[in-house]
N, C-alpha and C positions, 0 to 999 in steps of 0.2 A: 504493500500500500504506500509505503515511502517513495517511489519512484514515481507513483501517480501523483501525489502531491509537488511532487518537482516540477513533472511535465502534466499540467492537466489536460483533460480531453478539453477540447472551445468546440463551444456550438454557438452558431450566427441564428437567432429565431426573427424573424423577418414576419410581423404580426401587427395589425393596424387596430384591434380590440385589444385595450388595455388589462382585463380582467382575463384576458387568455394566455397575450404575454407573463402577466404575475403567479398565474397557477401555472405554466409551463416553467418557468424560470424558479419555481420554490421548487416544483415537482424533483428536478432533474439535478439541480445546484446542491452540490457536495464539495466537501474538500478535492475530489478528485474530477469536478466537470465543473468546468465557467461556463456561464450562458450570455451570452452579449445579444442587447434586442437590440432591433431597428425598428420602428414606426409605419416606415412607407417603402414602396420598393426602394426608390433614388439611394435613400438612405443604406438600407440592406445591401446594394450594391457598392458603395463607395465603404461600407466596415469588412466588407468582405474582400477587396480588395487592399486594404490595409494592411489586413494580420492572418496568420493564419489560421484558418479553422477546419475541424474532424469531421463537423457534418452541418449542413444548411438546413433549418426545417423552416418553409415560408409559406404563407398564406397563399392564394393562387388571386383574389381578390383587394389587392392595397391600389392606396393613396398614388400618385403622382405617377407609378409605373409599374404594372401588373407582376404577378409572381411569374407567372409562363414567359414574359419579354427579362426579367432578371437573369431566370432559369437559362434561357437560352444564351445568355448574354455569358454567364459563368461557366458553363459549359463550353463556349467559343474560344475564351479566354487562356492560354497554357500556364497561368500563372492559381486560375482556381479551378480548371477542368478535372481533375481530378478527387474535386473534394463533392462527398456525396450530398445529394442536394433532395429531400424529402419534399415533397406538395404536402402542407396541413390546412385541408380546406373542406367545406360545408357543399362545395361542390362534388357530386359524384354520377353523372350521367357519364356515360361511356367514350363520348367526347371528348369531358375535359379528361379523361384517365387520358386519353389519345393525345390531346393535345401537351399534356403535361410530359408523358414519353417521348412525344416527337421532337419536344422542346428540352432534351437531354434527363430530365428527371432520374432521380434511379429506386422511387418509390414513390405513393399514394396514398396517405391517411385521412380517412377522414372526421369531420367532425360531427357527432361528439366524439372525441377519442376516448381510449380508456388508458389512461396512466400507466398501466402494466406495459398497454402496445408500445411505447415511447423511453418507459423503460427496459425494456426487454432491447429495443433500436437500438438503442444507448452503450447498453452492454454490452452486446455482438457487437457492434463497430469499435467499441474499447478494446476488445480481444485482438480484434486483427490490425490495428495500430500501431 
């Protein structure tokens, strides 16, 4: 557990409902996981492009620039295509699953979530890090 405190897992939550970021961000925040929020897309993409992080989980639905135009954007990018990028969105018709894949995604939660699903995310992708 020492070594996870050294390097923590960072996750980027890219959420424009305040009360989702607060329970996602207590849910997941341990000595051994930082949560860093963003507000709006713009935002999410300019922290993301900052610093490093382990996994991306964003709304598909924000402010100023949607999660699918981010998505795609970070995925484009060789400096964050590699970091895995989750859709957390109240959206789930078969489309946007489509359009969120086509737009590099490499997962589709939807909301309501259930705390387990996110921690269980969380934990596998801590393993293979």
């Amino acid at each position: 557990m020492a070594a996870n405190l050294q390097n923590p897992f960072h996750i980027l939550l890219v959420e424009d409902e305040p009360v989702i970021r607060e329970l996602v961000r207590s849910m997941l925040s341990d000595g051994a996981v930082e949560v860093v929020c963003a507000a709006n897309g713009i935002e999410g993409l300019k922290l993301a492009k900052s610093r490093p992080f382990q996994l991306v989980l964003m709304d598909v639905v924000l402010p100023q620039l949607d999660g699918i135009s981010v998505c795609r954007m970070l995925k484009s990018d060789p400096s964050t295509s590699k970091v895995p990028v989750y859709m957390l969105t109240a959206k789930s018709k078969k489309s946007d699953m489509e359009s969120a894949t086509m737009a590099g995604a490499d997962g589709y939660i939807q909301k309501p979530f259930k705390g387990a699903e996110l921690m269980a995310l969380v934990d596998r992708l801590r393993r293979v890090a």
